[in-house]
C-alpha positions in Angstrom: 57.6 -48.7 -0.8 55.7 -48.0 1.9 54.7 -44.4 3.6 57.7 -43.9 5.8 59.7 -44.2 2.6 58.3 -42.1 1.1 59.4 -39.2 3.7 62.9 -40.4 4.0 64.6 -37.8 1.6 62.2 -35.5 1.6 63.3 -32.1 2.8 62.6 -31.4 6.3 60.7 -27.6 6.6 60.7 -25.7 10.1 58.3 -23.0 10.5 59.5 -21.4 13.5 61.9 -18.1 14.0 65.4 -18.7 13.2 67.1 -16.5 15.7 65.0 -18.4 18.6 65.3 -21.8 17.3 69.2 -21.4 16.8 69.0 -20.1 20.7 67.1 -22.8 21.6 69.3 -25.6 19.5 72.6 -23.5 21.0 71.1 -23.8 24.8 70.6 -27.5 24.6 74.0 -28.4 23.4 76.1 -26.3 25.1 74.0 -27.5 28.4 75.0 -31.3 27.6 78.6 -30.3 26.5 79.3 -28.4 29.8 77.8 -31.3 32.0 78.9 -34.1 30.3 81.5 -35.9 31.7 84.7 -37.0 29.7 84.1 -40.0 27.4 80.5 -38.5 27.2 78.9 -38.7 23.4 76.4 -36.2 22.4 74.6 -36.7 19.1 72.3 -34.6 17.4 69.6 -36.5 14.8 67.1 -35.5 13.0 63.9 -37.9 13.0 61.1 -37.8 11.1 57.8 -39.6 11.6 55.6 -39.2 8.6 55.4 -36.1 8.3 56.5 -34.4 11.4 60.3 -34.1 12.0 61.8 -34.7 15.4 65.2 -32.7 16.7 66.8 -35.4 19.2 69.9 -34.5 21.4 71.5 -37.3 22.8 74.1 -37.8 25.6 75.2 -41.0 26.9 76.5 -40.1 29.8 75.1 -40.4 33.6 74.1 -36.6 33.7 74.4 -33.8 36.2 75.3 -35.2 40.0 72.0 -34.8 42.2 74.3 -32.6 44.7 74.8 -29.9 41.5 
């Protein structure tokens, strides 16, 4: 096993304040649901590298029009 084993199921601990991070989380997503265009995916992950843990939002989709 090697070190990024090791992290894979360990628990992931935030310290930040929940009201603003939920905000935050809420802003992103609703963003990339409103502009996305249909057929558009949006995932949400959760990454960890070592021992810092990544929140990545993902949308395939072309994004918002320049003339927006």
């Amino acid at each position: 096993m090697d070190d990024t084993d090791a992290y894979e199921d360990a628990p992931i601990t935030v310290l930040a304040n929940p009201r603003l991070m939920q905000e935050a989380i809420s802003n992103v997503l609703d963003n990339a649901i409103e502009y996305a265009s249909a057929g558009c995916e949006v995932t949400v992950q959760i990454r960890r590298m070592e021992d810092v843990a990544y929140l990545v939002i993902l949308v395939n989709c072309p994004g918002i029009p320049a003339d927006f």
